[in-house]
C-alpha positions in Angstrom: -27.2 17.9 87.7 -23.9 18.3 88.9 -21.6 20.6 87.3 -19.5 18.0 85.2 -22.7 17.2 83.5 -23.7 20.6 82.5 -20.7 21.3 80.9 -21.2 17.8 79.1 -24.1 18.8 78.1 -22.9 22.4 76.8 -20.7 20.5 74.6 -22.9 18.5 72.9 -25.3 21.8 72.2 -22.5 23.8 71.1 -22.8 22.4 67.2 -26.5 22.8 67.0 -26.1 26.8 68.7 -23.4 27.3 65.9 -25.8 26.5 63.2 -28.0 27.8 64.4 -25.9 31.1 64.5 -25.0 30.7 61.0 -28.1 30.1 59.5 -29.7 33.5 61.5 -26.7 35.6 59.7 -27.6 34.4 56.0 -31.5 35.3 56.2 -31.5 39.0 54.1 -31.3 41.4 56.0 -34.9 43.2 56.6 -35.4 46.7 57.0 -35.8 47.9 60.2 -38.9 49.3 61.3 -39.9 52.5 60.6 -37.6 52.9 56.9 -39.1 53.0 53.1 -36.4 52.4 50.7 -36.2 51.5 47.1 -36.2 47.9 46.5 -35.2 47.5 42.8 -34.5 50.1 40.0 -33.9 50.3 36.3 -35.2 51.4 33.1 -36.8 48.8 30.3 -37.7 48.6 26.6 -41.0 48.3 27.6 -41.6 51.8 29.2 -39.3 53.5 27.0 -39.9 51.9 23.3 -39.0 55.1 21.4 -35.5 55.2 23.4 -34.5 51.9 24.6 -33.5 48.1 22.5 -32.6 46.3 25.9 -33.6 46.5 30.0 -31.0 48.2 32.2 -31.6 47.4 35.9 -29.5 47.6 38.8 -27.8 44.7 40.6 -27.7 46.1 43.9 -29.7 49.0 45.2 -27.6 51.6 46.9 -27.6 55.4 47.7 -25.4 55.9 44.3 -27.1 53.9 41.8 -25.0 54.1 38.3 -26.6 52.8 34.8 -24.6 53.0 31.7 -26.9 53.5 28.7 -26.0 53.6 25.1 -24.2 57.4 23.9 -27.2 57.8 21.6 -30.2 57.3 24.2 -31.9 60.5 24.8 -31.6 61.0 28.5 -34.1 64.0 29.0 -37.4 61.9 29.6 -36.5 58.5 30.4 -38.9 56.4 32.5 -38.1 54.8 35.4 -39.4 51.4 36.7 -38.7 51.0 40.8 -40.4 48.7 43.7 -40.1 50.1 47.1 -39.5 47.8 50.4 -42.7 49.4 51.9 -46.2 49.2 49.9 -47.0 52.9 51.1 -44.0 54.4 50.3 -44.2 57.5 48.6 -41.3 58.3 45.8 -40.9 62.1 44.6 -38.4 64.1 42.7 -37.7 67.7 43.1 -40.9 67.1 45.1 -42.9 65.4 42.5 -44.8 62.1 43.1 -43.4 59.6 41.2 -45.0 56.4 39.5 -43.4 53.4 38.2 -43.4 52.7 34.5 -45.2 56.1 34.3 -43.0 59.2 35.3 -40.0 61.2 33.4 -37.6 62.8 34.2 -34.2 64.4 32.6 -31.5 62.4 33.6 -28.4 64.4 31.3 -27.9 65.5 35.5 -28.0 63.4 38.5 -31.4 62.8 40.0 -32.3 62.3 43.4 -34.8 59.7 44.5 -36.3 60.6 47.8 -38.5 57.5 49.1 -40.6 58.1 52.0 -43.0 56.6 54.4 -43.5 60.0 56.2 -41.5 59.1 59.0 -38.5 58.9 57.7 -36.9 59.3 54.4 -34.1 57.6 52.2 -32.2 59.1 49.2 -30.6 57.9 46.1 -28.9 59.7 43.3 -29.4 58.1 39.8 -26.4 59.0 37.7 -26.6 57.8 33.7 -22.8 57.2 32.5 -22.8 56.1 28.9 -21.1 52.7 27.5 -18.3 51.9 26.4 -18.5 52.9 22.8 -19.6 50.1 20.6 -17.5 48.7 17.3 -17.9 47.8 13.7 -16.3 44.6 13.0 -17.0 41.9 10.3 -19.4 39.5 10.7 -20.0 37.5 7.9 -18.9 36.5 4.4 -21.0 35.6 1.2 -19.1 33.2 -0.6 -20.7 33.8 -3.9 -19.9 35.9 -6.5 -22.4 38.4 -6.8 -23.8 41.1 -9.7 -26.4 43.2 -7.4 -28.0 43.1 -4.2 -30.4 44.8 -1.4 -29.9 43.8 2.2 -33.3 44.4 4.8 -33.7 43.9 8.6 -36.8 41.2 8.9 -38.3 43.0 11.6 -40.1 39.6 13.0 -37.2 37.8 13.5 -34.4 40.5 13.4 -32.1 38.9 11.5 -30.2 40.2 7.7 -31.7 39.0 4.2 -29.7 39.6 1.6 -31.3 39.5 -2.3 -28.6 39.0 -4.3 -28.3 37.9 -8.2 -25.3 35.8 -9.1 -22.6 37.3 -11.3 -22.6 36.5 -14.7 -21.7 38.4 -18.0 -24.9 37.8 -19.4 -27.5 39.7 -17.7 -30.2 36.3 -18.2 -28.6 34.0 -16.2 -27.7 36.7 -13.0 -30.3 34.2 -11.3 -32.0 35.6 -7.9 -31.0 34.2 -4.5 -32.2 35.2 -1.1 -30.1 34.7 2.3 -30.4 35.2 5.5 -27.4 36.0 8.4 -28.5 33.8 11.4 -25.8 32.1 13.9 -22.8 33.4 12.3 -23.6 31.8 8.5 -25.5 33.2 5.5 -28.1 30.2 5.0 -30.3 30.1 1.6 -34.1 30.8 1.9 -35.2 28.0 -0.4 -34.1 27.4 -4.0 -33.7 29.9 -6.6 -35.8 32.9 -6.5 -36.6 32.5 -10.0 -35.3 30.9 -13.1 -34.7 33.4 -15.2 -31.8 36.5 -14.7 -33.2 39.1 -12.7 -32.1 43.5 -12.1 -33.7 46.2 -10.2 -34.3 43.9 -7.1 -36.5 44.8 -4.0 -37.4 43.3 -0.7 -39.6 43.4 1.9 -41.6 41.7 4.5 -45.5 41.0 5.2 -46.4 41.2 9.1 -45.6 37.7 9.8 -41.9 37.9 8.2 -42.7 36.2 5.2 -40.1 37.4 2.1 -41.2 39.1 -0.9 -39.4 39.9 -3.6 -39.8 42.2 -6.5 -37.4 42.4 -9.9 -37.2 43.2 -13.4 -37.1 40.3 -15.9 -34.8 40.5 -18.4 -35.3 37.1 -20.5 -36.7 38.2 -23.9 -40.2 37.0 -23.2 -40.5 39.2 -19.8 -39.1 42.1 -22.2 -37.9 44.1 -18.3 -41.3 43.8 -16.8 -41.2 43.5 -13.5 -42.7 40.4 -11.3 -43.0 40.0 -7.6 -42.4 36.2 -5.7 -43.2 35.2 -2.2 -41.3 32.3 -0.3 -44.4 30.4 1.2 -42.2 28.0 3.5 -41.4 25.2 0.7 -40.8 27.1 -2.6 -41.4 30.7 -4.4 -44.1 31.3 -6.1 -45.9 34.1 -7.7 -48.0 37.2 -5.9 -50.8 36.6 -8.9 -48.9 36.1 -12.1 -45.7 37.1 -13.9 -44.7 40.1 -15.7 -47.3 42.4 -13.7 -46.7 45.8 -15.8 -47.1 46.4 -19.4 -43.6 47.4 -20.1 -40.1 47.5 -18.8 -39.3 49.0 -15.5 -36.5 49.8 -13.5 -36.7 51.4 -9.8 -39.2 48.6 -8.3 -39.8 49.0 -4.5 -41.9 46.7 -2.7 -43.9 47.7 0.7 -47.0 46.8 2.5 -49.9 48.8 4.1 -51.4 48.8 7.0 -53.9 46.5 6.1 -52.0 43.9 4.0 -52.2 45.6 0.5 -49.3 45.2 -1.3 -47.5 48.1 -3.1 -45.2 48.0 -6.3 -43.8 51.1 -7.0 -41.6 51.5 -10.0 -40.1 53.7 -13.1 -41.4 53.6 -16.6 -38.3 52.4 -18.4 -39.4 51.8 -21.9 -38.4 54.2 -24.5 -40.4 56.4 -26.3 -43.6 54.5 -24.7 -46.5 56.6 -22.9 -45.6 57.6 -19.8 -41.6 56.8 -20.0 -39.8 57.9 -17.0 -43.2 58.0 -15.2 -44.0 56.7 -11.7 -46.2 54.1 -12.1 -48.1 52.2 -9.1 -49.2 48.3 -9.0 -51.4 47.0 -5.9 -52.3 43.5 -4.8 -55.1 43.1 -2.6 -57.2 39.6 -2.6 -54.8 37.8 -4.9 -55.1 40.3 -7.8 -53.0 43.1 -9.5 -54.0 46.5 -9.9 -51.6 47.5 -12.0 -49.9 50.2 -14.4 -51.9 53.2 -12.6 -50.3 56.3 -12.0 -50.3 58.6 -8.8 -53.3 60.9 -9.0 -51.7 63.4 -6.7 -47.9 63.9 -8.3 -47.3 66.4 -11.4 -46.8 63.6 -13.4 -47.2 66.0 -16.5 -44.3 67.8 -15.7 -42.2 65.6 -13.3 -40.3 62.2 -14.2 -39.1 60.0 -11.6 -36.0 58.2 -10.4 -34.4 56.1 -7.7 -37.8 55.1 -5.8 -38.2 54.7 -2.0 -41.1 53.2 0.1 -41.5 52.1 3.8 -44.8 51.5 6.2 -44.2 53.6 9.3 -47.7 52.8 11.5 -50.3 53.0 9.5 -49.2 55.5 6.4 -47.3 54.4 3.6 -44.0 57.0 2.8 -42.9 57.5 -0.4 -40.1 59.6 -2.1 -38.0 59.5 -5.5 -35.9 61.6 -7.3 -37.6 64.3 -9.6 -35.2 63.3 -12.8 -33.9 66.3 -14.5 -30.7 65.4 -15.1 -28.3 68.1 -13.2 -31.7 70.2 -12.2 -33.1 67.8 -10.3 -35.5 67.6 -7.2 -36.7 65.0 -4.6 -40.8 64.6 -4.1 -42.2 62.9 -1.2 -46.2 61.5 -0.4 -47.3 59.8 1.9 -50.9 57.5 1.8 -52.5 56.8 5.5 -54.4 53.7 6.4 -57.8 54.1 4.0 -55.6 54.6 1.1 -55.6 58.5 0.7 -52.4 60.0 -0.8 -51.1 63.2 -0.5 -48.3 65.7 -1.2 -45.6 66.0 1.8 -43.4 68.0 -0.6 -43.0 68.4 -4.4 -39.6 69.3 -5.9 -37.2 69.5 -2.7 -33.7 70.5 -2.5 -31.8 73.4 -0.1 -32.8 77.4 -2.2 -28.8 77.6 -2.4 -28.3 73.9 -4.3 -28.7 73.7 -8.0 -28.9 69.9 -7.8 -30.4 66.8 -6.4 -28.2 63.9 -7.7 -30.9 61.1 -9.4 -28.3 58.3 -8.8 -29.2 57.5 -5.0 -31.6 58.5 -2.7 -32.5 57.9 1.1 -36.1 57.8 2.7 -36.5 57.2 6.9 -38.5 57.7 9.7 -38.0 57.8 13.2 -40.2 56.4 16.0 -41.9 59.8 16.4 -43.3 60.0 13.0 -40.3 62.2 11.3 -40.1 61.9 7.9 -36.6 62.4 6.9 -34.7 62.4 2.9 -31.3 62.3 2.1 -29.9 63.3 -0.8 -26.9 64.5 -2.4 -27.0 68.2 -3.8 -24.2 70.2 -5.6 -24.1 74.1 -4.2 -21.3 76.1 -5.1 -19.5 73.3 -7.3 -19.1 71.3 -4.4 -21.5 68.2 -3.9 -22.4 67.6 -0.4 -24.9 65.2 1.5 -28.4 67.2 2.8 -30.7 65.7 5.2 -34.0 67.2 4.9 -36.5 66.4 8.4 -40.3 67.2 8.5 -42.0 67.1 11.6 -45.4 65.8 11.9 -48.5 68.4 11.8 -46.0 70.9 10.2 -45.4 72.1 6.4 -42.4 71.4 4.4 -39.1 70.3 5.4 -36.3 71.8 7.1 -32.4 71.0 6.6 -31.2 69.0 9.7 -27.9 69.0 11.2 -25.0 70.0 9.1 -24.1 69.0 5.3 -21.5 66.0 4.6 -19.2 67.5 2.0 -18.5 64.7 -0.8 -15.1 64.4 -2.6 -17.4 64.5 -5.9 -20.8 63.4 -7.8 -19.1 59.9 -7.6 -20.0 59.2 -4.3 -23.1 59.0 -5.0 -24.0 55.7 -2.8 -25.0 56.7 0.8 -27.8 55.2 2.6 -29.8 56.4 6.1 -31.3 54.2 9.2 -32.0 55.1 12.8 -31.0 53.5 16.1 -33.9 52.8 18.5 -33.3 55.7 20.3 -34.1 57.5 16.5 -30.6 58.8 16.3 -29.8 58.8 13.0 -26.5 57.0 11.3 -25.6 57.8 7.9 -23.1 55.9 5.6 -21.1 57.2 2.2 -18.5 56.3 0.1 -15.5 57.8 -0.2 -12.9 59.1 -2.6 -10.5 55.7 -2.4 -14.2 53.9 -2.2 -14.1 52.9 1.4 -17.8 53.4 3.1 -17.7 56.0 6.2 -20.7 55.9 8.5 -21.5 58.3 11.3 -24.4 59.9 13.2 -25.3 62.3 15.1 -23.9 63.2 18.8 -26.8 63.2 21.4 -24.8 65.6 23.2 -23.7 68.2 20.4 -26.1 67.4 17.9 -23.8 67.6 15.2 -21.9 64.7 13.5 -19.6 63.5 15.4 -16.1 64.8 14.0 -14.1 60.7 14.0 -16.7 58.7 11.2 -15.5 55.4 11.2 -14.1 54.3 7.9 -15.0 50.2 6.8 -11.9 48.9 5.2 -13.4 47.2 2.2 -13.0 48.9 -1.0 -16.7 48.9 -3.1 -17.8 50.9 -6.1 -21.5 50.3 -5.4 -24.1 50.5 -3.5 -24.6 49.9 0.3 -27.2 49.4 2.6 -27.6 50.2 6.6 -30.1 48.6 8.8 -31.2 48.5 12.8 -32.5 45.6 14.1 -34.8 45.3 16.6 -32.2 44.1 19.4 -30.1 47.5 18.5 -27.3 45.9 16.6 -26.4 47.6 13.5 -25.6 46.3 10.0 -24.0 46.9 6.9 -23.7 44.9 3.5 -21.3 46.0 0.7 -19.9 44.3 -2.4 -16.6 43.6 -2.1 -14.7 45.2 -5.1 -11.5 42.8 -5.7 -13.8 40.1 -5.8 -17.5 40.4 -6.1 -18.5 38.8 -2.6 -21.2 40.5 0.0 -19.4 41.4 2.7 -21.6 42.0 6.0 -20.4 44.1 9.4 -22.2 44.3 12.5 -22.2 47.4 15.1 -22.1 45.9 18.5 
């Protein structure tokens, strides 16, 4: 070949070597021989359920690997998830063989990841920074006129109900409604809850999501007795029958066990009848009422009730009320565990220094590590102030935690306590020109934080707080000027 064709040639082959080329330089790059490194990193719901609402993972692996998590997680024994690039790598902190999914460490300080094949090793510093601070903002507006409500967190689907009853001067025709907050809308579940006017409203959920919903009837054949509905997918019906109790009541609250027994607590309303301002208890289990009993282990001689709260944490039901006294009162909390067993978590609770527990509201949570904690609003020294009282699991009693929220007066009175799913707990109350504040508790400090956000809507009543399972925050309130539900999310 003489040399004219050979560069010819070349010429031709010049494309296909530049592809070629091209192609070689986009393969990933592998590591070379000899080197372990870490091949993906993060930290998941999954491995840290008590801490984390979402995944956080790394996009690209590198010796500084930065994750911003939420300002509430609790940083000192998160769980990392990691793949190395070699299947024999060995991982270890501060010397420590580490396993994915399995091993904590304290991450309120940089830790070093040193991955090794035991030839050579590679290091990474894992640095938490924290969010940027999430906001309240309105999300949604009611456009109904409303006399009462209670707003819950379906924990299946996640998403806001609202009970409400329809404002009208006469207390028989304040008809029951339920709504939900999906896609930006409030959208009606079904018709009308029931015909008839309805007070005292509670809600809750059975283990598939279905709606329940307890109230007082106040049509002059239900005389105040309370009834409980379901929505079965195409209308409401009863749970059993109507007007369950044998007189009026007032306080209802509605919760589950364990095993699919449903509870009716609620307050003996009717004057001058046995057991007036009495706890009573109503169960329904195989598609009948047990009902009007009272609860063997409270002091029911010498204690009435008021303002009752319920919730299924696990497998034990928790329960707390105001001990009414008038300005003497106490709080009382039981709890009943799976096989139905009640007992006495405290009797008659308030700070030694206070010289009252307000009846008008009360607040019942618990956190992800079995905490049981009451909120209540106590007058010491003249001043009225909000008390969180905490009892830890295995232990006696309760203790104060964090700080008290000094209250412009007894009118604040509304207030209401839910946790975040790293169980840092948020608080809301109502202030002196009745806008809501809500704050929690700094991860870092573990004191309130000092700047509570303040909602701009003016309301006179109640409100209610509530975490859904994806971590976003809500809060309903009735607007005062002109009687609508207003809802605000914390995203």
């Amino acid at each position: 070949m003489n040399t004219r064709t050979l560069l010819r040639t070349l010429w031709r082959l010049l494309p296909v070597l530049a592809l070629l080329v091209a192609c070689k330089s986009n393969e990933p790059e592998n590591p070379k021989a000899g080197e372990a490194k870490l091949a993906s990193f993060g930290f998941y719901r999954e491995d840290n359920p008590d801490l984390l609402f979402m995944d956080y993972e790394v996009r690209t692996v590198e010796a500084n690997l930065n994750i911003a998590l939420p300002k509430e997680v609790e940083k000192s024994a998160l769980v990392a998830r990691f793949t190395t690039t070699d299947s024999k790598a060995v991982v270890k902190v501060n010397g420590l063989v580490q396993e994915s999914r399995v091993s904590k460490n304290d991450f309120t300080v940089p830790v070093d990841y040193i991955v090794s094949n035991g030839t050579n090793n590679t290091k990474y510093t894992v640095t938490i920074t924290a969010e940027a601070d999430r906001v309240w903002q309105e999300a949604g507006l009611l456009d109904v006129e409303i006399s009462s409500f209670t707003m819950r967190i379906n924990p299946v689907d996640g998403l806001p109900y609202a009970l409400i009853t329809q404002n009208n001067k006469d207390s028989d025709k304040r008809k029951p409604v339920l709504y939900k907050f999906e896609n930006g809308a409030w959208l009606q579940v079904g018709g009308l809850v029931a015909e008839n006017g309805a007070s005292e409203l509670s809600l809750t959920f059975d283990k598939d999501g279905k709606p329940y919903v307890a109230y007082s009837d106040p049509s002059k054949e239900a005389a105040k007795r309370s009834s409980v509905r379901y929505y079965n997918g195409a209308a409401w019906v009863y749970a059993g029958t109507a007007n369950i109790t044998e007189v009026a009541m007032e306080d209802n609250s509605l919760t589950f066990d364990a095993k699919g027994k449903l509870y009716l607590f609620a307050v003996n309303s009717k004057n001058k009848a046995p057991l007036h301002r009495k706890l009573i208890v109503n169960t329904f289990d195989a598609n009948v009422w047990t009902a009007n009993q009272t609860l063997s282990v409270r002091n029911n001689n010498k204690l009435n009730a008021k303002v009752v709260r319920s919730l299924l944490h696990k497998s034990n039901i928790y329960l707390a009320m105001n001990d009414y006294a008038k300005d003497k009162g106490t709080v009382s909390v039981y709890t009943c565990n799976e096989e139905g067993q009640w007992k006495v978590v405290k009797e008659e609770l308030r700070l030694p220094e206070s010289t009252e527990s307000n009846y008008r509201d009360l607040a019942l949570n618990v956190d992800a590590k079995g905490r049981v904690y009451v909120m209540s609003m106590e007058k010491t020294q003249e001043k009225y102030q909000l008390v969180i009282h905490r009892h830890e699991p295995g232990t006696e009693g309760f203790n104060p935690y964090a700080s008290p929220i000094e209250l412009y007066s007894s009118s604040a009175r509304y207030y209401d306590l839910a946790f975040s799913a790293s169980s840092r707990p948020y608080v809301i109350y109502r202030g002196s020109d009745n806008k809501y504040f809500c704050n929690f508790v700094d991860p870092e400090t573990k004191t309130w934080t000092t700047t509570p956000h303040k909602f701009d809507t003016e309301s006179d009543e109640d409100a209610d707080l509530g975490f859904a399972p994806s971590g976003l925050a809500y809060v309903a309130m009735k607007r005062k000027s002109d009687n609508k539900l207003v809802l605000f999310q914390y995203k």
